[in-house]
N, C-alpha and C positions, 0 to 999 in steps of 0.2 A: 504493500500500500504506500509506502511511505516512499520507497523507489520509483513511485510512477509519480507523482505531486513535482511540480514546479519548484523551481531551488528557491525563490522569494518566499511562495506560500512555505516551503518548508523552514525556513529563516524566521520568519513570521512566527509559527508554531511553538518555536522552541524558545525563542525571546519572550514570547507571554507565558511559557511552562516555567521561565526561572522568577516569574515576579514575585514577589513575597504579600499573599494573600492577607495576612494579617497586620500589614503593615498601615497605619493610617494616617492619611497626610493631614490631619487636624494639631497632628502631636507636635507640640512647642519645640522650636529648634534650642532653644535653653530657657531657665529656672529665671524669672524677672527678679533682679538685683545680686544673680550670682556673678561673682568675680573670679576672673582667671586670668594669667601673667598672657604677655604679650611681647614679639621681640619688638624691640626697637631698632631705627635706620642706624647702621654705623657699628653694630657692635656691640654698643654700648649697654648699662643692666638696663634687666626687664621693665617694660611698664606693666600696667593692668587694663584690663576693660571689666564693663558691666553691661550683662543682659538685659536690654531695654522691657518696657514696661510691656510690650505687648509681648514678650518672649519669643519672635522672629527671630531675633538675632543680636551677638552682643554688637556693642559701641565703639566708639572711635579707639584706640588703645591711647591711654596717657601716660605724664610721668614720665616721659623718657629724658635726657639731660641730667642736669647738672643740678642737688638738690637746693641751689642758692636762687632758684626761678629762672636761672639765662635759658631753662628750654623753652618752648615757642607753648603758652598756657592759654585754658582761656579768658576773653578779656571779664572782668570784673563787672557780675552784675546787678544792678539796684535792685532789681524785685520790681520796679515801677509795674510790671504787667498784671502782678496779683494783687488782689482787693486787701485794703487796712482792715484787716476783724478784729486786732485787737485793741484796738481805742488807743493805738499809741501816738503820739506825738508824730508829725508828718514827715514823710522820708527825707531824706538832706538831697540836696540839689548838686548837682556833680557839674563841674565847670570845666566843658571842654576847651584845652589850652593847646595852641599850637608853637609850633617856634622850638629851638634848644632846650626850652623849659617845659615843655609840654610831656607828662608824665607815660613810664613807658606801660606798655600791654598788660594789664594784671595789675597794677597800682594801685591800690584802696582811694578812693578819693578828697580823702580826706585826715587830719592827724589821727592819732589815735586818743580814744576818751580816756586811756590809762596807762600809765608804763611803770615796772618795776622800778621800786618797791611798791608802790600805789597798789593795790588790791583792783581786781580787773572790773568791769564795767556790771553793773547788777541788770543782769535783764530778766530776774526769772520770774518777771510779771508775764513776760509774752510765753515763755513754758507753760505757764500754769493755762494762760488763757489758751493755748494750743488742744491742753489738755483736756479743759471744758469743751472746746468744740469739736475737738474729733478722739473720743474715749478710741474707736474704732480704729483706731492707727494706733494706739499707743498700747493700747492690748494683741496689739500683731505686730509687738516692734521688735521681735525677737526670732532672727531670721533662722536661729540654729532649731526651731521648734514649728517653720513651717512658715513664720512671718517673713516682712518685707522694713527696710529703712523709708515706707512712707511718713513716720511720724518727723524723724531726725529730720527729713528734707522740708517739712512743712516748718518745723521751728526754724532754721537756719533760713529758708526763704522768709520770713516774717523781720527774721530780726536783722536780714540783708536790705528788706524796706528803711531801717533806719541806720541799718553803721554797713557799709562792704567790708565790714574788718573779719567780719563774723564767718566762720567755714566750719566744714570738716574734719577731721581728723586721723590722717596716719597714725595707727598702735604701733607705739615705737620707734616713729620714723621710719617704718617700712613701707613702701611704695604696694598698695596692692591689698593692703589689713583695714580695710578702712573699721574704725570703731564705729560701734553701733548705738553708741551711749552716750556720746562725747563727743564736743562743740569746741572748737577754738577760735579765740580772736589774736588776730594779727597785731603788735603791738610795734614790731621792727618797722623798719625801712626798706623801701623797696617792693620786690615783684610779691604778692603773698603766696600764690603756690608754689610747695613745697621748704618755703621760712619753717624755721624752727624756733625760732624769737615769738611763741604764745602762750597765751595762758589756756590752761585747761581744762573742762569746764565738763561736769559729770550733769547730765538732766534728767534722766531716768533712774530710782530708785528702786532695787527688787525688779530689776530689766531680767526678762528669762523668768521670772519665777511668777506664782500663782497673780498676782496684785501689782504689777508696774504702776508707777505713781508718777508726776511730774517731782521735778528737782533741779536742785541749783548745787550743785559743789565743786567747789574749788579744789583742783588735785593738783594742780600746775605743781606745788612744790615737795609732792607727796612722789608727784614721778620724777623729777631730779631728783630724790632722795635714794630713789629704785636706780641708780644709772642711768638712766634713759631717757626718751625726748618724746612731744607730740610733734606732728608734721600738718603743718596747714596744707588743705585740697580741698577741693569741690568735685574730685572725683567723676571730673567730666558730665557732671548735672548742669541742669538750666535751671541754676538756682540767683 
């Protein structure tokens, strides 16, 4: 039978015998907010990406360069696009400057509200109020149990409405570990991703466990104590 059939139809035949029946193209090409290394052009250590919210597919890979910000980052953003819910005082106005003086890509816009020794800048009015309106992200803020960093990106977009000092957080200064608990403000000079010149700033209390609460703690000198550093990043969000 099969010696009398046309060599296409028989080509045909056998290409649809190896498809795999059970396979369904609905299934997510990865986990929304999983992180995995990336190379970088040149050589150079790894960056990371993260699996976009639709889980098609991960993100641009970041982090790559030099960790004093001379890699090419993104630029710095107000939040202007999301609505003020937390009744806070209205976002700061960012003054684009041209010429020699005109600040470079990633620049906070403005000084910082605090620098060591000074105690860092108190915002856990806008946590709390995060936490009034979306319980439903901060009870799924715990990615290692099935949740997502929706909560962490809602704060940090809020309190980017009033200071771009405010970001992310490298655990450890590792490129790639982003903490799921913890917010840092850029207090240094210069590019802020990847500065390590922050304080650092714990806003989930009982993060992972039965009851997540909003919070404010200050750990910035509890991790120098540990040897170790925070790493300012946005983590390639449109925050």
């Amino acid at each position: 039978m099969l010696a009398a059939m046309r060599p296409a139809a028989l080509l045909l035949l056998l290409l649809s015998a190896c498809n795999d029946p059970g396979r369904s193209d609905d299934a997510p090409a990865c986990i929304p907010g999983e992180q995995q290394a990336c190379a970088c052009p040149g050589g150079g250590p790894p960056g990371a990406q993260i699996c976009e919210d639709s889980g098609e597919r991960f993100g641009a890979c970041f982090g790559c360069g030099s960790v004093d910000g001379s890699s090419g980052s993104p630029e710095a953003s107000t939040g202007s696009e999301a609505p003020d819910t937390t009744g806070s005082p209205a976002p700061m106005t960012t003054t684009t400057t041209t010429g020699p003086d005109a600040p470079m890509e990633g620049e906070p816009s403005g000084p910082p509200q605090a620098v060591p020794p000074a105690p860092p800048p108190d915002a856990s009015l806008v946590v709390e109020q995060t936490a009034l309106d979306r319980p439903d992200l901060l009870a799924a803020s715990c990615v290692e149990t099935g949740g997502n960093n929706e909560f962490l990106f809602e704060v940090v977009r809020r309190l980017r409405e009033l200071d771009d000092r405010w970001g992310l957080n490298w655990k450890r200064g590792v490129v790639g570990d982003l903490s799921q608990d913890v917010i840092d403000y850029h207090h240094g000079d210069g590019v802020s991703e990847g500065s390590t010149e922050v304080y650092i700033i714990d806003i989930i209390v009982g993060h992972c466990g039965d009851n997540p609460q909003a919070g404010w703690i200050d750990v910035t000198q509890e991790t120098l104590d540990n040897m170790t550093v925070g790493m300012w990043t946005l983590a390639g969000q449109d925050l």
